[in-house]
N, C-alpha and C positions, 0 to 999 in steps of 0.2 A: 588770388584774383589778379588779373590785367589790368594795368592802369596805362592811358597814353594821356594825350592832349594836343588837343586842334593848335593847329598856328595862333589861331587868334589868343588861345589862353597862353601860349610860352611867351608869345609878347607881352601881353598884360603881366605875365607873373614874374617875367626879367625887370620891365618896368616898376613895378613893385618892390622886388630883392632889392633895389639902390637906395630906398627909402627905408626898407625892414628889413633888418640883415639878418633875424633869425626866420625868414621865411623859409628857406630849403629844411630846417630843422622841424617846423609846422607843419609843413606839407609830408613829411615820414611820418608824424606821429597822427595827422587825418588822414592817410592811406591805412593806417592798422586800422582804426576805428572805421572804416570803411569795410574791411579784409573783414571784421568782425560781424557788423553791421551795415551791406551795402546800404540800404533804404535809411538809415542814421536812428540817433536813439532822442527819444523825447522832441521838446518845442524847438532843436535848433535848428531839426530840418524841415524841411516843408517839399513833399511834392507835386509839381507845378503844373505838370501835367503825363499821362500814361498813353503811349502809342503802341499797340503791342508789346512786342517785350524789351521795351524802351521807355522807363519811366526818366524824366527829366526833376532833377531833387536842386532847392535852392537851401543853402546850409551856412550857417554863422562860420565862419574862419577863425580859430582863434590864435593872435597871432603874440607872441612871447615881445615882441619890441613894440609894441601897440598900449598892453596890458588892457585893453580894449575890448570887442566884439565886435569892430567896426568895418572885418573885409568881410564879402558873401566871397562864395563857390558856387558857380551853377557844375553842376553834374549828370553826367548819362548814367542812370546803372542799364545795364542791357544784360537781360538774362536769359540764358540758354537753357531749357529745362532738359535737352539730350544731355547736354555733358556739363556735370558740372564746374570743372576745372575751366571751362572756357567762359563761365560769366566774366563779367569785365564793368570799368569805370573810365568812362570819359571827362576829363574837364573838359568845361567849355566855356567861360570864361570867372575871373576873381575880379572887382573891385573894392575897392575903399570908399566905405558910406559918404565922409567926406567932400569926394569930388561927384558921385554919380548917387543917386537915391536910387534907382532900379537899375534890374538887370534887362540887358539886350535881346526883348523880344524877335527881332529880326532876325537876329544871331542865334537862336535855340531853332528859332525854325529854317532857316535855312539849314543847321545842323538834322532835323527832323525831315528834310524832305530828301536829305543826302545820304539818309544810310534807314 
């Protein structure tokens, strides 16, 4: 599977690595479970909403320096039913319960109206 991320998530998720230095370590082992499981497995994800083949998944982070549950992942899976080597996963953005209670409604749809 393809995984990128918007600007807005490498900022969030650089901002974050300074506070949680096992985040690079978290984020390889939520790409497998992704590779496994685009749409996520049980209560930790939730799909937020489906636009064709653009489902938007908000998903617990679990983060090793946190010992917590306390960042999200909002995510693209967008799937190609031609080929399947080309499904793929977008972040679009991570924060920390913490500082923000939800995620960036603006920000998904602005993602949603741009691809």
């Amino acid at each position: 599977m393809n995984f990128k991320g918007t600007l807005e998530f490498q900022k969030d998720f650089k901002r974050l690595l300074k506070k949680f230095k096992s985040l690079d370590a978290d984020l390889v082992e939520f790409k497998k479970i992704l590779s496994e499981s685009p749409l996520g497995i049980g209560k930790h994800f939730n799909v937020i909403t489906k636009v064709g083949n653009v489902s938007i998944i908000k998903a617990r982070f679990f983060c090793k320096s946190l010992k917590k549950k306390d960042l999200r992942v909002i995510y693209a899976f967008i799937e190609n039913h031609q080929i399947v080597e080309m499904n793929g996963a977008e972040f679009i953005e991570i924060y920390f319960k913490g500082e923000k209670e939800n995620e960036d409604k603006s920000r998904i749809k602005a993602y949603l109206e741009n691809h």
